[in-house]
C-alpha positions in Angstrom: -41.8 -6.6 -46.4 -44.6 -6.5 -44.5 -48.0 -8.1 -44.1 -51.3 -7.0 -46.2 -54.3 -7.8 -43.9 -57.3 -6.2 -44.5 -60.1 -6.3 -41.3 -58.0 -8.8 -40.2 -57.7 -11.0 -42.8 -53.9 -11.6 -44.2 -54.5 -11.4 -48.1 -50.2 -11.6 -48.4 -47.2 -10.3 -48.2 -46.0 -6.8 -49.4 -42.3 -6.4 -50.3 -40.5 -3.8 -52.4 -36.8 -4.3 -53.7 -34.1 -1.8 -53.0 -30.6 -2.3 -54.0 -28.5 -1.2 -51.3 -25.6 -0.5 -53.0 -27.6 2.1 -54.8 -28.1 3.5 -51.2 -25.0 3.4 -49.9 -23.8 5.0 -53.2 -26.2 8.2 -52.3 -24.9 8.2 -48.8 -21.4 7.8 -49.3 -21.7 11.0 -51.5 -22.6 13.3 -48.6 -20.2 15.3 -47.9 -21.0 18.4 -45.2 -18.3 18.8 -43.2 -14.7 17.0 -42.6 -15.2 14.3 -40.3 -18.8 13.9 -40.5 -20.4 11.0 -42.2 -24.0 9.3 -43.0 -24.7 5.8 -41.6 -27.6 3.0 -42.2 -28.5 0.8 -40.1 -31.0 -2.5 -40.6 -34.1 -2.7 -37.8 -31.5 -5.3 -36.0 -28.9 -2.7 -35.2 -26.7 -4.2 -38.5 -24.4 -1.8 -39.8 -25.1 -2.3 -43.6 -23.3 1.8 -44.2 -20.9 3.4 -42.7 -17.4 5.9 -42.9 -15.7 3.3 -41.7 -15.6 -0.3 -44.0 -14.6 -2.3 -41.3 -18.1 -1.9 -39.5 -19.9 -2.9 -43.0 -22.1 -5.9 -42.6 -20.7 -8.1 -45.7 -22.2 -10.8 -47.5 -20.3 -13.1 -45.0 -20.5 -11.1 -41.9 -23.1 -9.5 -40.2 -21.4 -6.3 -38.2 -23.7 -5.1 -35.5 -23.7 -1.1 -33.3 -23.2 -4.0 -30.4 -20.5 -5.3 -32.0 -18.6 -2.2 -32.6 -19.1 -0.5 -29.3 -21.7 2.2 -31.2 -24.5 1.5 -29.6 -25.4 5.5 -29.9 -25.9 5.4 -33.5 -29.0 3.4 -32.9 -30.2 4.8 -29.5 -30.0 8.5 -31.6 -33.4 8.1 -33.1 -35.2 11.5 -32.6 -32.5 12.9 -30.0 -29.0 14.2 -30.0 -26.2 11.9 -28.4 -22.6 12.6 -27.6 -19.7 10.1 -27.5 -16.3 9.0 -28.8 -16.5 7.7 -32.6 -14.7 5.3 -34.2 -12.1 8.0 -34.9 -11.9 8.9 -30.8 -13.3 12.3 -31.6 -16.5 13.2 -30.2 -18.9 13.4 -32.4 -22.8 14.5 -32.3 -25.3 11.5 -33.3 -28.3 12.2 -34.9 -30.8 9.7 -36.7 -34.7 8.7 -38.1 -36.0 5.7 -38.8 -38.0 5.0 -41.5 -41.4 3.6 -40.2 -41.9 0.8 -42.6 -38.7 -1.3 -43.3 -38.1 0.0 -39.4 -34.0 1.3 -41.3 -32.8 3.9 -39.0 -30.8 6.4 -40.9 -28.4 8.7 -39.3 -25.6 11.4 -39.7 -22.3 11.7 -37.3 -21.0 15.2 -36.9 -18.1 16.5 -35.4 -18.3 18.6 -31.8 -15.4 20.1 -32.9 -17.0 21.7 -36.5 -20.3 22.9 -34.1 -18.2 24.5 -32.0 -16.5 26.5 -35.0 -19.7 27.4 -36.1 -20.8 29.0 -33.3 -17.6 31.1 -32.8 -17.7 32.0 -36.5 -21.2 33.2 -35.8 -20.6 35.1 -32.8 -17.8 36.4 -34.0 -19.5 37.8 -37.2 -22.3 39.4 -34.8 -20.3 41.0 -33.0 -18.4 42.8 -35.7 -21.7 43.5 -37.3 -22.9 44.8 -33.9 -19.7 47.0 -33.8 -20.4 48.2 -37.2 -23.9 49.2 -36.7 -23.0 51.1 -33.0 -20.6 52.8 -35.2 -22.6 53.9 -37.8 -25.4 55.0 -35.8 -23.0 57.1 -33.5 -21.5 58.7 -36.7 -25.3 59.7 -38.2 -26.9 60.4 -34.6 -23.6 62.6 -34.2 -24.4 64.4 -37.5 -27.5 65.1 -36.6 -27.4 66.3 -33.7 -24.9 68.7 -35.1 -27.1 70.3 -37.6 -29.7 70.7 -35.3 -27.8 72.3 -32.2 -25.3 74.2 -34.6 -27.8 77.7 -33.9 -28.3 77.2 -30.3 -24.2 77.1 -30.2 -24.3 80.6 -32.6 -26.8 81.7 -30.1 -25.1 80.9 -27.0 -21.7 82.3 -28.6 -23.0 85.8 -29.8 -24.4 86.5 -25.8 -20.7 85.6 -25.1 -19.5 88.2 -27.0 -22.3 90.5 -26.0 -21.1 89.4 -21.9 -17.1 91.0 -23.6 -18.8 94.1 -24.8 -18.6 93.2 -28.2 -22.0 94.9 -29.9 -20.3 93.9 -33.6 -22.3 90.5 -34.1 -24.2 89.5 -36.5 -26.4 85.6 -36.8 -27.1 84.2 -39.8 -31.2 83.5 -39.2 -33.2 81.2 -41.6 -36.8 80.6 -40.2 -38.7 78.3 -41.5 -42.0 79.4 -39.5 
């Protein structure tokens, strides 16, 4: 909710409804990469979604990043943090906040799965690279035999000219 002033006069109070099971619903259903998980968090740093249901605020109990030692899930808004997760695997922390309600939205990602990523990558260049060196040796190669195959006729008849051998003959095609 927020306030509706208008030139400085407060007129009310805007509020919307949003079920936040129906949110948590959409959130639990991403699924990107093993070990990486969505998270929602109120403007207060409560944990109202997350992988593990033990950090869950509940109807009884509010559960705060403070609380939990994950005080990076919160501090992650518009940056890129690094640390231990619940799970003791390092995990990159990325997350928004949503201007109005002040919610702070974010996604946990394994270091280990960015790292494979990258490999996989650079491994895949590289054979592409290898390919494409091959391939261009294979055609330069060809090429460059069609065009120096008479300069090697050439050179070979004054060979056998240099032996005394006055028998040759050279295919010529001019295209002049």
């Amino acid at each position: 909710s927020m306030p509706l002033e208008i030139n400085g006069k407060f007129y009310g109070v805007l509020a919307r409804d949003v079920s936040i099971a129906a949110v948590q619903e959409i959130l639990h259903s991403y699924e990107e990469t093993e070990g990486s998980y969505l998270y929602l968090l109120d403007a207060q740093g409560g944990i109202l979604m997350h992988a593990n249901d033990e950090y869950e605020t509940t109807s009884s109990q509010l559960v705060t990043v403070s609380d939990v030692g994950m005080t990076s899930m919160q501090e992650a808004i518009g940056k890129t943090i690094i640390e231990k997760d619940y799970d003791s695997e390092n995990k990159y922390f990325f997350a928004e906040q949503e201007p109005d309600s002040g919610w702070i939205v974010g996604i946990a990602y394994p270091q280990k799965a960015v790292r494979h990523d990258i490999i996989t990558q650079v491994l895949c260049s590289l054979v592409f690279f290898v390919a494409a060196v091959v391939i261009g040796l294979f055609i330069l190669t060809s090429i460059m035999c069609k065009k120096f195959l008479p300069i090697y006729d050439v050179t070979n008849a004054a060979k056998q000219l240099e032996y005394g051998n006055f028998d040759i003959h050279l295919n010529v095609n001019s295209q002049d």
